[in-house]
N, C-alpha and C positions, 0 to 999 in steps of 0.2 A: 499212822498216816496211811489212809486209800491211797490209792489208783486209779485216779481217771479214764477210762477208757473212752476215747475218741469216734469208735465205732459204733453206731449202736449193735452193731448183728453180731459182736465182739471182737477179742485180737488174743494174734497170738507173740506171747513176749519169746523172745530168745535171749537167755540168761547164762550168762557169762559165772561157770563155779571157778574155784581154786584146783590150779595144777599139784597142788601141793599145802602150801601152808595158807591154814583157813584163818586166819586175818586180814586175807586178800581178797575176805568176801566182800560185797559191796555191800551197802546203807541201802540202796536202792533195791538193789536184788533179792537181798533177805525180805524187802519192802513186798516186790511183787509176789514172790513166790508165797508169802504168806496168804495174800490178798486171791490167788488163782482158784481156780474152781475146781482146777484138772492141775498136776504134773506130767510130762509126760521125759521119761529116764529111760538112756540107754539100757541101764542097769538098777532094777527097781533096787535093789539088796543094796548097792553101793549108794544111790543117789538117796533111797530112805535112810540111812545111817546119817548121814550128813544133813536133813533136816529135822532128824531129832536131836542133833547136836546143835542148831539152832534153836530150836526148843519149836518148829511148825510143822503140824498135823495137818498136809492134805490131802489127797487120794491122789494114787499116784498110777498110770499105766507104763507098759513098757511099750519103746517105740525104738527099733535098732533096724536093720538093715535086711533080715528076715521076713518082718512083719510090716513094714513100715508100708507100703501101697494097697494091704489089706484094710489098712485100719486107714486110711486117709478117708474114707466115707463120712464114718462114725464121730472122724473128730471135726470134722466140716458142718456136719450135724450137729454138734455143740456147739460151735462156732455162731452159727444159721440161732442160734436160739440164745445168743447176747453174753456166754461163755467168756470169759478171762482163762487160756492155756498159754503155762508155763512150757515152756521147751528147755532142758537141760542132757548134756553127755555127759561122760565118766569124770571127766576134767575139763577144764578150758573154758572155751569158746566154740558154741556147739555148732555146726556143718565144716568145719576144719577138718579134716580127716575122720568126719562121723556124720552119723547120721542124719537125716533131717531137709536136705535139697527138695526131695519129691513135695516135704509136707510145705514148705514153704512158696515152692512154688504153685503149687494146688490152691493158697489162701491167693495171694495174690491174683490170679485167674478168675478166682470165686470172690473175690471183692471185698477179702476180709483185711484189716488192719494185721500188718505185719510189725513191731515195734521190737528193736535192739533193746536190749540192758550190756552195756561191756563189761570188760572185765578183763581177767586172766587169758593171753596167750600163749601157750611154749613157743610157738613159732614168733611172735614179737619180740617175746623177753629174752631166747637165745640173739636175733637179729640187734637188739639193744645194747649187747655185754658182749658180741664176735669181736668186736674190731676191725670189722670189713666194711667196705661199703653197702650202705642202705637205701643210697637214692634208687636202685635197682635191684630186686631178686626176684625171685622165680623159687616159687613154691612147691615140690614135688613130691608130696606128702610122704606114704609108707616105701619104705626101699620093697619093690614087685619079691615075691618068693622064687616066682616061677622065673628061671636061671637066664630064657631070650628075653623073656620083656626085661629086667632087669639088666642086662648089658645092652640092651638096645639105650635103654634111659639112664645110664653110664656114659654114651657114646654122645647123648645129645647135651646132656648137663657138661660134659666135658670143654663141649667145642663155646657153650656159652657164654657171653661178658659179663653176664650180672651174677649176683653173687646166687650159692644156691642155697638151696634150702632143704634138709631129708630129715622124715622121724626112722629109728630104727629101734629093736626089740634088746634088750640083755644077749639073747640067747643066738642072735647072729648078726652082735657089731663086731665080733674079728674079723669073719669071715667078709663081711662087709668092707671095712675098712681095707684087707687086703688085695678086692677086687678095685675100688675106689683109686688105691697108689696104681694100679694096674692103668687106667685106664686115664685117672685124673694126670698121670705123672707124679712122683715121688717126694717133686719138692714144692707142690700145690698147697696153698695154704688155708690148715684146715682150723676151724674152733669147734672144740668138743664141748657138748654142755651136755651133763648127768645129772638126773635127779632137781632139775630145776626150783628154786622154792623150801627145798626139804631138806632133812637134816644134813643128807652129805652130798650136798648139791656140789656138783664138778665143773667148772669150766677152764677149759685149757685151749691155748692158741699154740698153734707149729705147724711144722711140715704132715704133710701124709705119713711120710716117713716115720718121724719123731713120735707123732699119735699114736701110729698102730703099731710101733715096737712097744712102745708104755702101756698100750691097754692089754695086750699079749701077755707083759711082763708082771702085770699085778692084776689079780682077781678081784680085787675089791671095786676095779676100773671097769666090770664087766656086769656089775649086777646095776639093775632100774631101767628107766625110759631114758632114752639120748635124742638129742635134736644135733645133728651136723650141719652146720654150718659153711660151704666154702667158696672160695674166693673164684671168683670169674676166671677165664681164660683170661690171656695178659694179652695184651692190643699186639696184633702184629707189628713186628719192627719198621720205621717210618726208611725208606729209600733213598733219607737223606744221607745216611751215611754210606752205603754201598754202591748208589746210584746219582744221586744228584750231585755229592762232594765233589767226584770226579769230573762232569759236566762241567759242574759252576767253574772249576779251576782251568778246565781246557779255554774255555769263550774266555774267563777274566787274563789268562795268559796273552791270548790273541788280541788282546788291547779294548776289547768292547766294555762300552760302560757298564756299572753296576747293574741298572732296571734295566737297560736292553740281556744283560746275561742272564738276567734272573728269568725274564718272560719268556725267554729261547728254554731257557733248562727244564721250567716248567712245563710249557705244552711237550718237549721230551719224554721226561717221565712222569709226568702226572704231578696233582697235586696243587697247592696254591701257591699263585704265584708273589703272595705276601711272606708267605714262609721261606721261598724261594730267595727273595729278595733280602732279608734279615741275614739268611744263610751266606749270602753274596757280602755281604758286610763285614761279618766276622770273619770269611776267609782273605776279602782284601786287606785285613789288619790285622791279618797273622803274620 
């Protein structure tokens, strides 16, 4: 099956590989990359292995974060001349934590057909299987090396609602982990997902706490790629209990009806005076 290309002057596909286990190729994908003129691979060695194991022969360049604004010319130039480029990274879902923002924004600008192929995300597929909330998160790709941006972006992920989101390396999620209970608090709740897709894919839900003693305590919880997972900051406690209880109670004493004590307690301390009002209910029927 071709490929229609939409564009005459050509397009460039962004092609969704497998994080891990290659069944998770797509029908589609296998489709275009066959069909492309150019690949262009983070990692020619990794990303050639993998289309000879599909059984397609295309010429392939490397395009990583080094080279990648040098060579935005040359491939705009292909482009310009009615080209099908493949775009593919190491794993995944490619501009997620890699390469490829510049070149895509470059076709765009230049008028050329930008076209998705999905597929495999670690960052969907840990958010799918956490057991946190997913109507909100926030994305923070690699945990920073360097020790102030890194606790500066501890300090911000901390204070946040939505849930978050971090890739980290084998070789410094303890020490991760232990800045994280530092910062997150102890009993933040985290989902560890290892090895995503692959044979000894891990995922575990707990405390900061519980995590980074067990990944401490077994070495086999220390080897592959991790996506961390964790839970929002918890909503500040509502004023109902420390603040408005005692309110409602003094005015409902004093004999004032229900909704007149409720909209007094409200402009008080804030807040709505529906909730106000409910609250006033339950304590006249206690």
């Amino acid at each position: 099956m071709s490929i229609e290309v939409s564009n005459d002057k050509g397009c460039l596909y962004v092609v969704a590989t497998p994080i891990g286990n290659l069944g998770d190729m797509s029908r589609r994908a296998i489709e275009v990359l066959s069909d492309a003129d150019l690949v262009l691979a983070e990692d020619t060695r990794h990303s050639g292995r993998l289309l000879r194991h599909l059984g397609i022969e295309r010429p392939l360049l490397a395009l990583h974060e080094h080279n990648e604004r040098e060579r935005l010319a040359g491939i705009l130039e292909r482009l310009a001349q009615g080209q099908r480029i493949a775009l593919v990274s190491d794993a995944g879902t490619p501009l997620i934590s890699d390469p490829g923002y510049p070149l895509v924004r470059a076709c765009h600008e230049a008028g050329y057909g930008v076209s998705p192929i999905p597929g495999p995300s670690a960052l969907i597929a840990a958010l799918c299987v956490s057991g946190l909330p997913t109507d909100q998160f926030e994305f923070r790709g690699f945990v920073p090396r360097r020790e102030s941006t890194r606790h500066s972006l501890f300090e911000t992920a901390a204070r946040a609602n939505a849930t978050q989101v971090l890739y980290e390396s084998s070789h410094r999620i303890v020490e991760t982990l232990g800045e994280m209970r530092a910062f997150f608090g102890a009993e933040r709740q985290l989902t560890l997902c290892r090895e995503l897709t692959k044979l000894h894919e891990t995922v575990r839900m707990g405390s900061l706490d519980e995590l980074t003693e067990w990944v401490r305590s077994d070495p086999n919880q220390r080897k592959g790629e991790f996506v961390l997972v964790v839970a929002g900051a918890p909503a500040p406690e509502s004023p109902q209990d420390d603040v408005l209880d005692p309110v409602l109670r003094v005015l409902l004493e004093e004999g004032l009806p229900v909704r007149q004590a409720a909209g007094i307690a409200a402009r008080l301390v804030g807040g709505k005076k529906n909730q106000a009002y409910q609250r006033a209910i339950q304590i006249r029927q206690e």
